[in-house]
C-alpha angles and dihedrals in degrees: 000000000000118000125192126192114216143149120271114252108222097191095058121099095202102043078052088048095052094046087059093047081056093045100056092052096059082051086050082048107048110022104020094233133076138223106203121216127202114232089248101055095041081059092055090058093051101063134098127239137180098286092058147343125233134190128191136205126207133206114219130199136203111227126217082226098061129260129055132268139193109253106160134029126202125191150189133199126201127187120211103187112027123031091016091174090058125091112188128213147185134181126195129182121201104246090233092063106038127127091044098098093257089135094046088054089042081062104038094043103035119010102046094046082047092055093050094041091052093051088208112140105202111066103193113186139155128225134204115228126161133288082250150037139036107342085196099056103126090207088072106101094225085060089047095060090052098058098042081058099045093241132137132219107263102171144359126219133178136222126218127181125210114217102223152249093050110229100253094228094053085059083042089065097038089049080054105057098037083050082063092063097018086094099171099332109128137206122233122179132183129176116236124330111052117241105271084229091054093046096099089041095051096047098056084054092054090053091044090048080051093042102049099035105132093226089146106209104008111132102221127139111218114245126230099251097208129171102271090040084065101046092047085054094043087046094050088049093053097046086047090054098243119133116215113220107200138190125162131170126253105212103218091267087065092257121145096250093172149347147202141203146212133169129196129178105238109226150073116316110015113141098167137074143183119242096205139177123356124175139170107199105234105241085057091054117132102035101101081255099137077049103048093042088049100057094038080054098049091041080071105053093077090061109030089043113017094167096053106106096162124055111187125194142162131226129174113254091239090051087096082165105058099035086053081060095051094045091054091056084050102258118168144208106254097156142326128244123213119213118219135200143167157137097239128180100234 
């Protein structure tokens, strides 16, 4: 079989066809359900705005059967505002055609000229192994990639994946035992665009999440999330068809104490979500908030997604507290992730 690395071309309908085709295949993969994009809103995802560019690689094969297809992505990231020594990359490989050095080519023809290119001395990147075994065996190609790159193992997360819809009387229960501690805390929840009057409030919550990931040696530095900054984001998510499902916590002066995030495509055949972004300010810990906000946030899948059977999130392997959450809604372990970091001479 005959690859070929070349640059995605964005404007073509049928290179962004066939990335969607290869990105429902890793979902199929991973999380044994799909999101489908039109071409039109993967596109949108693909751009680059004012708080960073991004440019992306593609392997081609030929196939036996004649024509080409798109088998393998690669990706950099760079910030324009924040970590502005930091590139950021990413490799995939369809699951079909692993194991044929796809990957290897991905890193020697467009990720290390990229790096150079970019002049940028610290490669940051994060890297998919499996729920068990040994995170440090080289022979896992995740670790492979690393090294190919010069990069170390910074961090470890883990995925888990929630099988929908949630029983009601499990968040019944949960409701229950976050009402004990809730006191006069209260839940508020909104669907997409944040309220203009709560702009300056949510975006502090967005910098402290950053600020306090536990994310343990990874060198990043946390953004400003102003008000332009979110509605570029919010713009970018509706353009590119997700639905952002939103709760946060009002402390009883009124002040935004936590939020929490899901996002969800809208259209026909999406059967996964993304579980994103939950905080509990500091100074509100201890009140069953990250739990309260959680199942608010879950009652409304049914009706927001019916379709959605499958909920993924990520939590660093040293967050005890959120992860505690997750189990009790019946999360579970479906693989780990290594960050990987480095100043590599390349």
């Amino acid at each position: 079989m005959d690859i070929a690395i070349r640059p995605l071309d964005l404007a073509s309908d049928a290179d962004i066809a066939q990335l969607c085709a290869l990105d429902e295949a890793l979902d199929r993969a991973r999380w044994g359900g799909t999101e489908p994009a039109t071409i039109a809103q993967r596109r949108a995802a693909l751009e680059s705005s004012p708080y960073w560019t991004q440019r992306c690689h593609v392997a081609v094969a030929e196939m036996m059967e004649g024509g080409q297809s798109i088998v393998g992505l690669a990706s950099t990231m760079l910030p324009l505002r924040e970590n502005l020594e930091t590139v950021h990359v990413h490799a995939e490989v369809h699951p079909a055609f692993r194991g044929r050095g796809i990957g290897t080519a991905l890193v020697q023809e467009a990720l290390i000229p990229a790096i150079r290119e970019s002049g940028r001395p610290l490669v940051s990147t994060w890297g998919e192994i499996p729920a068990e075994g040994d995170a440090d065996d080289p022979a896992l190609p995740a670790n492979a990639l690393a090294r190919r790159l010069g990069l170390e193992r910074r961090t470890l997360g883990v995925a888990r994946v929630l099988d929908l819809p949630v029983d009601p009387a499990s968040l019944d229960g949960l409701e229950a035992e976050a009402a004990s501690r809730l006191g006069d805390y209260r839940v508020l929840t909104w669907e997409d665009a944040v309220p203009e009057e709560h702009l300056a409030a949510y975006g502090a919550l967005l910098r402290q999440l950053e600020l306090d990931d536990p994310d343990e040696d990874m060198e990043h530095e946390a953004p400003e999330f102003t008000p332009e900054r979110i509605r570029l984001i919010e713009e970018r998510r509706e353009r590119a068809g997700v639905r952002c499902l939103t709760a946060v916590a009002l402390a009883p002066d009124g002040a935004f104490a936590g939020n929490t995030e899901i996002h969800v495509r809208a259209g026909e055949g999406v059967t996964v979500g993304w579980q994103e972004n939950t905080l509990v300010m500091p100074e509100h810990r201890g009140h069953r908030l990250g739990l309260a906000m959680k199942v608010a946030n879950h009652r409304r899948l049914a009706a927001a997604a019916p379709g959605l059977r499958r909920l993924v999130t990520w939590n660093s392997h040293v967050n005890p507290w959120m992860i505690g959450i997750n189990e009790k809604l019946g999360y579970r372990v479906a693989q780990r992730e290594i960050g990987f970091q480095g100043r590599p001479e390349l």
